[in-house]
LUMVEXKOL-518443 format. One line per 2 residues: number of its first residue (from 0); their letters; for each residue x, y, z of C-alpha. Coordinates in steps of 0.5 Angstrom, whole numbers, plus 500, padded with zeros to 3 digits. Layout:
BEGIN
NUM> a> X/Y/Z  ...
//
This chain:
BEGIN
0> xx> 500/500/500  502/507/498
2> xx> 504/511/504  498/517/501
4> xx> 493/510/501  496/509/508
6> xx> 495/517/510  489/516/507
8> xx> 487/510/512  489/512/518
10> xx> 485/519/517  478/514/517
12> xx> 480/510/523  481/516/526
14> xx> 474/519/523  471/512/525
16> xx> 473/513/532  470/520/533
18> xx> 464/517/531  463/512/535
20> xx> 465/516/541  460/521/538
22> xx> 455/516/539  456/513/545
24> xx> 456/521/548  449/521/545
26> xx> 447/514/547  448/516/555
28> xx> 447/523/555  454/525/557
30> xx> 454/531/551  448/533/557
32> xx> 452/533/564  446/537/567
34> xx> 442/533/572  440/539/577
36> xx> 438/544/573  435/551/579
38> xx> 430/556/577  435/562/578
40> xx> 442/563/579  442/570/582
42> xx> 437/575/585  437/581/589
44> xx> 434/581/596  433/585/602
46> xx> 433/584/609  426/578/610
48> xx> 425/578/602  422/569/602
50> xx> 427/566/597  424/561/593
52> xx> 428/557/588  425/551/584
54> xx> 430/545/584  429/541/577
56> xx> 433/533/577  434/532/569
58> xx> 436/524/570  434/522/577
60> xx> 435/515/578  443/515/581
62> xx> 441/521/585  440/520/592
64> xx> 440/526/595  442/534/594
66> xx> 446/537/599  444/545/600
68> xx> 450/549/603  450/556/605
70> xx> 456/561/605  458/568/606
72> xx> 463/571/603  465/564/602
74> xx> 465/562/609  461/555/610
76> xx> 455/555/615  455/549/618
78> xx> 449/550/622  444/552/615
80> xx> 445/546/612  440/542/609
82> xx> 438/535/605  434/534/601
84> xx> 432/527/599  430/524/592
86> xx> 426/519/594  421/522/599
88> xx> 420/528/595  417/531/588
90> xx> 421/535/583  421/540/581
92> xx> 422/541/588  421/548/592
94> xx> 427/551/597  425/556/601
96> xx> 429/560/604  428/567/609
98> xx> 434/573/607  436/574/615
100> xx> 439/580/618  446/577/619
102> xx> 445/576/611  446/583/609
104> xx> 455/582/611  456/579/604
106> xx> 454/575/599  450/569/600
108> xx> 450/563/596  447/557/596
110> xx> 450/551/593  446/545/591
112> xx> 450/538/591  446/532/587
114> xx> 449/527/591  449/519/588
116> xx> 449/513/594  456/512/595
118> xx> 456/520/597  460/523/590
120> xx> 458/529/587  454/528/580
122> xx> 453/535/579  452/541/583
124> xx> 448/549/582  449/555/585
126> xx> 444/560/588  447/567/589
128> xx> 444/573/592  446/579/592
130> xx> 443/582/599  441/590/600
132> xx> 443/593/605  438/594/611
134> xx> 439/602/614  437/601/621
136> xx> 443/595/622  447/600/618
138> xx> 446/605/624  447/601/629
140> xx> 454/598/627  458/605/627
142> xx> 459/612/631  458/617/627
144> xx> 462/623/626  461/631/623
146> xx> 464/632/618  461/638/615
148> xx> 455/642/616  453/647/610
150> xx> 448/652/610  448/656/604
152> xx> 453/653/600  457/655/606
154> xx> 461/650/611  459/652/618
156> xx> 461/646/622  466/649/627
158> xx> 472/645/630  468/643/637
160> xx> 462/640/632  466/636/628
162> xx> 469/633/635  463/630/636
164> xx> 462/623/635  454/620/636
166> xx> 452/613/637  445/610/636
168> xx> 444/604/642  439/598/640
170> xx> 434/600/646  433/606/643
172> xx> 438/610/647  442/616/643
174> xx> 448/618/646  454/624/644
176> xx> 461/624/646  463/632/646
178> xx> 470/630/645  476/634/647
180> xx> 474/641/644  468/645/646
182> xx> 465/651/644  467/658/647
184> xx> 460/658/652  460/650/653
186> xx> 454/651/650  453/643/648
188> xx> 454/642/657  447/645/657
190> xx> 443/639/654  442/631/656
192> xx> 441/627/650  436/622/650
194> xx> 432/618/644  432/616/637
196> xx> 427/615/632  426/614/625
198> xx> 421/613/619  423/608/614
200> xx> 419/605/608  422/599/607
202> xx> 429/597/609  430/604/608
204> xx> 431/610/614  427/617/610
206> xx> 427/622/617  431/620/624
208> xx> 429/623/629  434/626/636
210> xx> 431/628/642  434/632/648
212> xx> 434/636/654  436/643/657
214> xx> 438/643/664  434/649/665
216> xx> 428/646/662  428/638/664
218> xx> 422/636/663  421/639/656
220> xx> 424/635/650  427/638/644
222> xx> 426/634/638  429/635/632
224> xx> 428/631/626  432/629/618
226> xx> 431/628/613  436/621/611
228> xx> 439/623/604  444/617/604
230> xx> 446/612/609  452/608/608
232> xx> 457/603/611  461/609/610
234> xx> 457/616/610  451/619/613
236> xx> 448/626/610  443/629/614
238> xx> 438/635/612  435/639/617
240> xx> 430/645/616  432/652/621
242> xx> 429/658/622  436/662/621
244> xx> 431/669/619  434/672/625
246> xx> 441/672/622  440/677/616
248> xx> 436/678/610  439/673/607
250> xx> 436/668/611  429/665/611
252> xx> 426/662/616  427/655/613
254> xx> 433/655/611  436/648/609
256> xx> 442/646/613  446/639/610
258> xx> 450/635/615  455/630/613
260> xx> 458/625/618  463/619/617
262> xx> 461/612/620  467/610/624
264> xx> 468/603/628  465/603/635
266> xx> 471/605/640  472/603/648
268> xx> 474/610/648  467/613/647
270> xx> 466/617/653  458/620/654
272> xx> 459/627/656  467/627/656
274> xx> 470/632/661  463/632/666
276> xx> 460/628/671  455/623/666
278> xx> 450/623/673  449/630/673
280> xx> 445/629/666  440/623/667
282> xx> 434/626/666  427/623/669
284> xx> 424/625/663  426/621/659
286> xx> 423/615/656  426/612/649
288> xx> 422/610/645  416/613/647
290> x> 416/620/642
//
């Protein structure tokens, strides 16, 4: 035989065995590996949002299980994991799962393990979700520290506000740590801090509140209320309306006053009323989370 005749023969063996691998792929149905097939691979979720995914077995002979694990920022729950078994149970089968609040630090995914009866892994889905962060967690987690204070375009936070640093408590307690700077009167000595409150739509905070007392008028309190314009793991911008007509003919009696503070890690060294005697400012009055 020529060599051009044995090229020639080898060239159809070789396509006479790719065909054959070729049909045996398709007899099996190994040229479709897919035996777990979920409705959705991502979605986007608050806090509390029902999660609800169908769970599809294409080829559920073999399969004895399915393995559902939970993780975030790739960290394994242990404790949330579940199984689900093949034999007691319909498919397209529906797993439910309630976004927590302690979902909100990452990304959360649910993996989905089809399991054979040796215990091997014969295929596998993920379920990812990207979880929006809830505000009111957001307050709570950090300090917050003045940054800026603009009325009129103009920055009016002098040196003894952005030396404040306030903290928001769970019990509804709001407490203001002054710092080492004080104003020329020390006029911030003269209030008691109180409470908070907050209106929400959602998971969104849309006003917060703060109350206080004047030592000279303990049994009246001040409350003062913002408008949240953005509230951040990062940033918190407050809006306020006063009555600045006082000031000038410029002014008005609604002047928008725009506070922006820095979220900052909760410290020991957080020191309500810094400088004075903290007793000297319990007022009877006051009762958080009654306003």
């Amino acid at each position: 035989m020529t060599n051009s005749k044995l090229k020639l023969a080898g060239v159809l063996i070789g396509l006479a065995l790719m065909s054959t691998t070729s049909s045996c792929s398709s007899d099996n149905g190994e040229d479709n590996p897919n035996i777990l097939l979920l409705s959705s691979i991502s979605e986007k979720v608050d806090i509390g949002d029902s999660v609800n995914v169908d769970v599809s077995l294409l080829k559920p002979e073999g399969v004895e299980k399915i393995l559902v694990e939970k993780s975030n920022n790739g960290v394994v729950d242990s404790t949330k994991s579940q199984e689900i078994d093949v034999h007691k149970n319909t498919f397209p089968y529906t797993f439910k799962q309630q976004v927590e609040n302690v979902d909100e630090n990452g990304m959360v995914v649910y993996s989905f393990y089809a399991k054979n009866l040796a215990g091997k892994t014969v295929d596998a889905a993920d379920l990812v979700l990207t979880v929006n962060l809830a505000q009111l967690p957001l307050l709570l987690k950090y300090d917050w520290k003045l940054v800026s204070q603009t009325v009129h375009g103009e920055q009016t936070a002098t040196e003894d506000l952005t030396d404040d640093v306030q903290r928001f408590n769970s019990d509804m307690t709001w407490q203001v740590d002054w710092g080492t700077v004080f104003s020329s009167m020390a006029l911030e000595t003269l209030n008691s801090y109180c409470s908070w409150q907050i209106t929400t739509e959602g998971s969104v905070i849309k006003t917060l509140s703060t109350i206080h007392y004047n030592i000279f008028s303990p049994t009246v309190p001040i409350k003062t209320t913002y408008n949240v314009k953005q509230l951040s793991d990062k940033k918190m911008i407050l809006e306020s309306y006063m009555d600045l007509s006082g000031f000038g003919d410029e002014y008005t009696d609604h002047e928008s006053v725009v506070s922006v503070y820095e979220a900052v890690s909760k410290s020991d060294d957080f020191t309500p009323y810094r400088g004075q005697n903290a007793d000297n400012y319990i007022i009877s009055s006051c009762d958080p989370g009654t306003y």
